[in-house]
N, C-alpha and C positions, 0 to 999 in steps of 0.2 A: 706170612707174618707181616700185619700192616701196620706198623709201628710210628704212629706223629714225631716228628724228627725234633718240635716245641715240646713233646711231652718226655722226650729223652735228654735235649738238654734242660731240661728242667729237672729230672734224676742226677746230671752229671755236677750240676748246679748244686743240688740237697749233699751228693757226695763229699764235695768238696766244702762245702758250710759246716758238716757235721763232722769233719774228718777231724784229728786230733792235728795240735800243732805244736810245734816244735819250739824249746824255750831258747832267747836269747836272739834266736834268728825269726824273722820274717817269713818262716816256710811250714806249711802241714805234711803229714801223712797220711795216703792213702794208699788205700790195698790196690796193688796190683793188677788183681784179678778183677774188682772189682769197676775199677777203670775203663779196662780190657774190653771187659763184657759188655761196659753202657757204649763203648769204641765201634764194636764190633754190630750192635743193634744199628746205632747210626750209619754204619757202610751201608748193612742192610735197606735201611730206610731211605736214606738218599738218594740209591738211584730210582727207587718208586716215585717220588718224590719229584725226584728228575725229570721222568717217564710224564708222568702227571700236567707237571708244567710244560713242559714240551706238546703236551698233547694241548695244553689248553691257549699256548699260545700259538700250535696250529692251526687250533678252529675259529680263534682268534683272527688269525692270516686269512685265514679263509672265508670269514664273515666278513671281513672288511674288504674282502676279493670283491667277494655275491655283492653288498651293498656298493663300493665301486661301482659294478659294474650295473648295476639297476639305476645307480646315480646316471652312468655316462648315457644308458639307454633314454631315462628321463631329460637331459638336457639333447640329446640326439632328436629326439622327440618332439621336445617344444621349439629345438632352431628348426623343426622341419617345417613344424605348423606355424611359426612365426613366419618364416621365410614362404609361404603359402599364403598365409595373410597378405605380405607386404607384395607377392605377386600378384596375388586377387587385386588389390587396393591398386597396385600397379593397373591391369587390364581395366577398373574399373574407371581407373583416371585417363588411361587411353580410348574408351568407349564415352566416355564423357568429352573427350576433347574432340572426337572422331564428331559426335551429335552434335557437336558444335560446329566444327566445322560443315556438315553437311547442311546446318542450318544457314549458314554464311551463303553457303555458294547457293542454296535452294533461292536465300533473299534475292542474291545476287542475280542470279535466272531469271527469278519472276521478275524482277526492277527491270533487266534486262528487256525482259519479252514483253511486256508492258509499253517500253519506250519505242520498241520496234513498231509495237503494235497501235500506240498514237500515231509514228512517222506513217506508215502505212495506212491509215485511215485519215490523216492533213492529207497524203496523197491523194486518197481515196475524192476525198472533200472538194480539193483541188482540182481532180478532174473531170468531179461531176458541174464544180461552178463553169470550167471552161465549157462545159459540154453545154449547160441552159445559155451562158451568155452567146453559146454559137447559134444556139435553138431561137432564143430571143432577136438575136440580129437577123436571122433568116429570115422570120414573122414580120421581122418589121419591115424588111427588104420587100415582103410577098402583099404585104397592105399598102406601103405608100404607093397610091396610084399616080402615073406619068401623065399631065394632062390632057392626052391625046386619047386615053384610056378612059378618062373620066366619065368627056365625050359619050364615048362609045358604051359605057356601065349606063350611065343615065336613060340613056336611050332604051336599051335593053329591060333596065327596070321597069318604064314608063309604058313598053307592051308587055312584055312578058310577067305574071300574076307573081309575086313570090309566094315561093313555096316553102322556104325553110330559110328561119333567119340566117342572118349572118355572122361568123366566129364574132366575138368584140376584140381587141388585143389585149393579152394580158401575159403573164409572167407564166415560166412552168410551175412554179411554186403557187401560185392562185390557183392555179387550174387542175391542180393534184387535191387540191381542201376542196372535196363536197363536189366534184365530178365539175363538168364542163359549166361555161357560163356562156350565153348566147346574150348579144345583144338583140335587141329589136329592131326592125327595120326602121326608121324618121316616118317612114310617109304613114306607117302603122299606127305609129304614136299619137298621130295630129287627128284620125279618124275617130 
């Protein structure tokens, strides 16, 4: 018997409107039985009633559980992938910083080896000039002839045919441009 517990008091309501009332005093009459009976539906009713709300403020409890907890899984969720971004974005700001400094010290290297690598070729430079100005002062040591020697060249020339002129002096840097340079003998030239 499912009986709307608004549609019963709304009978106890008609009861008590239609019931006869009592002269002199402020009060009605009604049947007993009739009372009773709309009393006795509403016990009835009630606890289905009861039952119903209960039930519907469980599923209530319980939706709002489910959604909770789909809330808490969504916010679990986006701090995981937020905090996964701001890691990425981290390692990317560390890989950024890392290329940058590799860049530094690469500059740094090649400037480095560079400057070793001038020192080391002024060296270079250095000891090839020592080396011609030693070659240079040899040559010029092995040409001036001692007057005693002159003497003795002249002489030699004057029998002996040349056969192959003789070196002229010059620098080792002339003598490297366009191969060897011979002078000609004097007594050649005047023929």
């Amino acid at each position: 018997m499912d009986i709307d517990i608004l549609y019963l008091v709304g009978r106890l309501e008609n009861l008590i409107t239609h019931s006869r009332k009592v002269p002199l005093v402020d009060q009605i009459m009604v049947k007993e039985a009739d009372i009773l009976n709309i009393i006795d539906q509403m016990r009835t009713s009630i606890p289905d009633e009861l039952n119903q709300a209960r039930a519907i403020i469980h599923d209530k409890e319980r939706i709002l559980a489910q959604a909770q907890a789909e809330a808490n899984k969504l916010v679990a969720r986006a701090q995981e992938k937020a905090e996964e971004a701001v890691h990425r974005e981290g390692l990317l700001r560390l890989a950024d910083e890392k290329a940058e400094q590799i860049k530094v010290e690469a500059d740094a290297y090649v400037a480095e080896t560079l400057r070793a690598l001038r020192d080391h070729l002024t060296s270079i430079e250095m000891d090839i000039d020592r080396s011609i100005l030693s070659i240079e002062k040899g040559l010029a040591s092995l040409e001036l002839p001692d007057e005693e020697g002159e003497e003795e060249e002249d002489e030699l020339q004057n029998t002996q045919p040349t056969a192959r002129p003789v070196p002229r002096r010059a620098s080792l840097t002339v003598d490297t441009m366009g191969g060897p340079m011979y002078q000609q003998d004097p007594m050649l030239k005047k023929e």
